[in-house]
N, C-alpha and C positions, 0 to 999 in steps of 0.2 A: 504493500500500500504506500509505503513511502523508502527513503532508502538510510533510515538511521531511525533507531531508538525516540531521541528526545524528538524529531520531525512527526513520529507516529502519534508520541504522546500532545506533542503540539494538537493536533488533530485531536485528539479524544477530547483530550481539555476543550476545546472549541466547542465540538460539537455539544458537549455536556450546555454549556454554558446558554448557547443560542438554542439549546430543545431540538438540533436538528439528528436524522437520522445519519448514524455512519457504521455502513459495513464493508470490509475487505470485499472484494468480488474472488472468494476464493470457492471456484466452479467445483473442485474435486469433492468437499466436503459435502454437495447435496446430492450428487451422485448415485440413484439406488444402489447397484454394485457396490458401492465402496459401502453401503449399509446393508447390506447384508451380507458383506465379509465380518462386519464389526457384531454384526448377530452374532456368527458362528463361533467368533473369539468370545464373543461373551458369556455363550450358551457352554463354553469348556469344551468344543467341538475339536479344537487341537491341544485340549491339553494347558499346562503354565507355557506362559508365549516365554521363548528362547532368544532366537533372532528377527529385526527384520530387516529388507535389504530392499532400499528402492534405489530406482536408475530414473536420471531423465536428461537426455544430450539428443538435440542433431545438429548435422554440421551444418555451421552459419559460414560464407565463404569471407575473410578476412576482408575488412575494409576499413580503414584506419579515421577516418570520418564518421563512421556509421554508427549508427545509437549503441550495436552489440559491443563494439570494438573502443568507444569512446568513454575517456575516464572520465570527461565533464560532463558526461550524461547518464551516467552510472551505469557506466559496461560493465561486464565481465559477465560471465555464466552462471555466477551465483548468486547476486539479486535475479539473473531474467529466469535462470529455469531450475536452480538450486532452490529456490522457494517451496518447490513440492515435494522434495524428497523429504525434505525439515518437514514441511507441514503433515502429511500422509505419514510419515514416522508420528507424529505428536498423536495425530487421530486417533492412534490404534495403542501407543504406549502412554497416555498421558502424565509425559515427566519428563521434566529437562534432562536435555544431554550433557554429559560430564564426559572425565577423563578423556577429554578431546585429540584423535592424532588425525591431524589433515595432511595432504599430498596433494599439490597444486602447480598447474605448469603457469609460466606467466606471460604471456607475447608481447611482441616489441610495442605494444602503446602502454603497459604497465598495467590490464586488466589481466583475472585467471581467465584461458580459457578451455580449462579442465580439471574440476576437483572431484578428490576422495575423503571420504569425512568417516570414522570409526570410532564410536562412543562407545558410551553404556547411560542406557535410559534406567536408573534405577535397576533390576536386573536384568535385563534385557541389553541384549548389542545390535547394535544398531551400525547398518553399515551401508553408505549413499554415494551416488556418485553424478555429476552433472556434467555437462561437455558439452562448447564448439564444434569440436573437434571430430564427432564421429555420432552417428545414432548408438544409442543405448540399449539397451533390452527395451529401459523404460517399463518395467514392471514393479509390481509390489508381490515378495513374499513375506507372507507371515508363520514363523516356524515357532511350532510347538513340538512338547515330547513327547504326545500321540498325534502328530499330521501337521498339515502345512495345509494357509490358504495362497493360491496364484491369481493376483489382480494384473490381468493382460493390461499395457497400457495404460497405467492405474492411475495419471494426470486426468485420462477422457476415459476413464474405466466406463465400460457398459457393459460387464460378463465378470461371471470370476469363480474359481471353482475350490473344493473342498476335496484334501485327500488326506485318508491314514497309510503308511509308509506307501507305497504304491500302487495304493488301488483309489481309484475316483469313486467320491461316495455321494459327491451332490454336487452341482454345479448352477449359475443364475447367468439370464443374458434375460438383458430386459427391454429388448425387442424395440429400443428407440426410431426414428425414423429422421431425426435433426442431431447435432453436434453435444447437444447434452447441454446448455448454457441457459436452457429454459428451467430449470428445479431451478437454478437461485436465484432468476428473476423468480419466480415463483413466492421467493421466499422475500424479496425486496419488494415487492408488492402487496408483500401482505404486511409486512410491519408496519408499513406508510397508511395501509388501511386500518390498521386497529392503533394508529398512532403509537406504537412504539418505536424509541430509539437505539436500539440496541440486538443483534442476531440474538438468542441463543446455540448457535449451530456455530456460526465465524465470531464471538464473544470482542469486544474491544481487548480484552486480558489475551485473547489467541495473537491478534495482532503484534503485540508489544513482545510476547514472546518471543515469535517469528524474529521480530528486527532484532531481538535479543542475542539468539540463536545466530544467527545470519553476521553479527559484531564479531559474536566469539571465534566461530571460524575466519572470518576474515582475518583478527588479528592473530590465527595461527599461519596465515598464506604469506 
């Protein structure tokens, strides 16, 4: 939503102030699929969650002007597409990440344009990676120590499925026909109608986190 901490809170402070609504537009969290992966975690369907490990990179072709590539603009790959791996990690583990080790290349305008980020959320490891540089899996796995869930795609998740060591025991695709950016208009629409200022789903506390999260790596790159 913004590209530092105090900028985000800037914003919250505001909007508090003038009664206006303010929500991240962050698409992945209203997602069916990504809500009924969060069922299966929570129903103990794999078990205490162990690891999770999301991807999200494609390749942006270098241009040293360009929004991706430019440090007055806030290049790099981890404000433009590292945001979802942070984010989809917090969804499913809700707990800051610690013990921080980052791996990061840096290209000649001084933005990354390729990180590796490996925590630990409370107990769970946590393990991301965002890129320029190349397409990614771009998946979300969530491993427990009976089964794993697999969110294809899991920025524009629309499917995702359920397994105990390797057998597939339930799977969801929810049969969309548009890009998936209509659940949060859904959900910005509807707080403006009952006049509230504030998601419960993208919370102003998720946001500040995010920019939280997003600092601390940076100042390990």
């Amino acid at each position: 939503m913004t590209v530092s901490v105090d900028e985000c809170q800037t914003l919250v402070t505001l909007a508090k102030d003038k009664g206006l609504l303010l929500m991240e537009a962050l698409w992945t969290y209203f997602l069916p699929a990504m809500q009924q992966a969060k069922k299966w975690l929570d129903e103990g369907q794999i078990g205490q969650l162990k690891h999770v490990k999301v991807d999200f990179g494609y390749p942006i072709p270098f241009a040293p002007d360009g929004r991706e590539y430019n440090p007055q603009l806030a290049g790099g790959c981890l404000l433009d597409m590292g945001i979802y791996p942070l984010a989809i990690a917090d969804y499913f583990v809700k707990a800051d990440i610690d013990n921080l080790y980052v791996q990061a290349h840096i290209c000649e305008t001084g933005v990354e344009d390729d990180v590796i980020i490996i925590g630990k959320s409370g107990d769970v490891t946590v393990s991301l990676a965002t890129s320029f540089q190349c397409r990614l899996s771009n998946n979300a796995y969530l491993i427990g120590d009976k089964g794993y869930i697999v969110i294809p795609d899991a920025f524009r998740a629309s499917e995702c499925s359920l397994y105990r060591l390797d057998e597939l025991v339930d799977s969801f695709i929810d049969n969309r026909t548009s890009l998936g950016y209509h659940f949060e208009a859904d959900e910005a629409c509807r707080l403006i109608a009952q006049g509230e200022l504030e998601s419960r789903v993208v919370t102003h506390q998720h946001s500040l986190l995010f920019q939280s999260q997003l600092a601390k790596v940076k100042a390990l790159i």
